[in-house]
N, C-alpha and C positions, 0 to 999 in steps of 0.2 A: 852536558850533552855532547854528542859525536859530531851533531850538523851542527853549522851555523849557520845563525840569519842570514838571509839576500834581505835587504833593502833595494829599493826605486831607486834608481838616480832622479835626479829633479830635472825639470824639462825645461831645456835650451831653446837656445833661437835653431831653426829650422836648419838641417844640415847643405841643402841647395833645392830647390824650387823646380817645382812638376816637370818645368819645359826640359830641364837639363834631363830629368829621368830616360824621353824620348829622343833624345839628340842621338844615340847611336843607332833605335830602330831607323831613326828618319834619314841617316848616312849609309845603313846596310840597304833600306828600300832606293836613294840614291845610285848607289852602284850600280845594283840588279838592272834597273832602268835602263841605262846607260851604258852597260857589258852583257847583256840578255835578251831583254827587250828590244829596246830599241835598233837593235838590228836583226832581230827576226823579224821586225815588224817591214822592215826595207827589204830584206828578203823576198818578204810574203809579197810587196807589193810589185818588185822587178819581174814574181814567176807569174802574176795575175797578166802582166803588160806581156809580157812576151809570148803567154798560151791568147790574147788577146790579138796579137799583131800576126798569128800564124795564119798562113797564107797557101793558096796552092803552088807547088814548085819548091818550098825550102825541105830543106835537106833537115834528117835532123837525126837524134838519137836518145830512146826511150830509157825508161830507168831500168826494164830486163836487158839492155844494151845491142836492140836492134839497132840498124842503121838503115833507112829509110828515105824517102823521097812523098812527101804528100801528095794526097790525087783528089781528096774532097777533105772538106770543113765543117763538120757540122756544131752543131752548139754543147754538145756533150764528148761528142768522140770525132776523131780523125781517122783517116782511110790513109796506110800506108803503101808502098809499095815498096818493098825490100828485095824482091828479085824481077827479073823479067816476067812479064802478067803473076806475078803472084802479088797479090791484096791483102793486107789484114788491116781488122778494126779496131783499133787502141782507143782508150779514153787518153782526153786531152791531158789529162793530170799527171800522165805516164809519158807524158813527152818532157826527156828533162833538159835537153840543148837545141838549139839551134844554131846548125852547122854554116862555113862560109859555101858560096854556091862553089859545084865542083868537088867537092869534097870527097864526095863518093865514087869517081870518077877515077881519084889518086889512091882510093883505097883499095879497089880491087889490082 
């Protein structure tokens, strides 16, 4: 005939054992943690503490890149004031610095 047989090979001792199978998912999820994670996660909590700590009088500037002066606080938005009596109402979430005092002072 044209084919030949396949025979089985006969069955050895185990070539390495389960754990080593996941030792490189468990070094790839390592990294991620570590170069991903865990500093979004200190991100997240530095912009929680600073939209926390805002205040009336700080200077500041939103992520459309007003530059502004707060006038009220409230628990979802903030009241800017970006020119002489002129007022707008941003959500807090849209405030992405907090300026040193004077700030705006040097910028005009």
């Amino acid at each position: 005939m044209f084919i030949a047989s396949a025979y089985a090979q006969s069955a050895g001792a185990p070539q390495g054992s389960g754990l080593m199978g996941f030792a490189p998912l468990v070094l790839i999820f390592v990294v991620f943690y570590f170069m991903l994670i865990r500093p979004q996660m200190k991100r997240s909590k530095e912009m929680k503490a600073m939209l926390d700590a805002l205040q009336k009088n700080d200077e500041v500037v939103t992520t459309g890149g007003e530059l502004g002066r707060v006038v009220k606080v409230g628990e979802n938005y903030v009241t800017l004031e970006i020119a002489a009596n002129v007022e707008v109402l941003v959500q807090k979430t849209a405030v992405q610095t907090v300026l040193p005092k004077g700030t705006i002072k040097s910028a005009n």
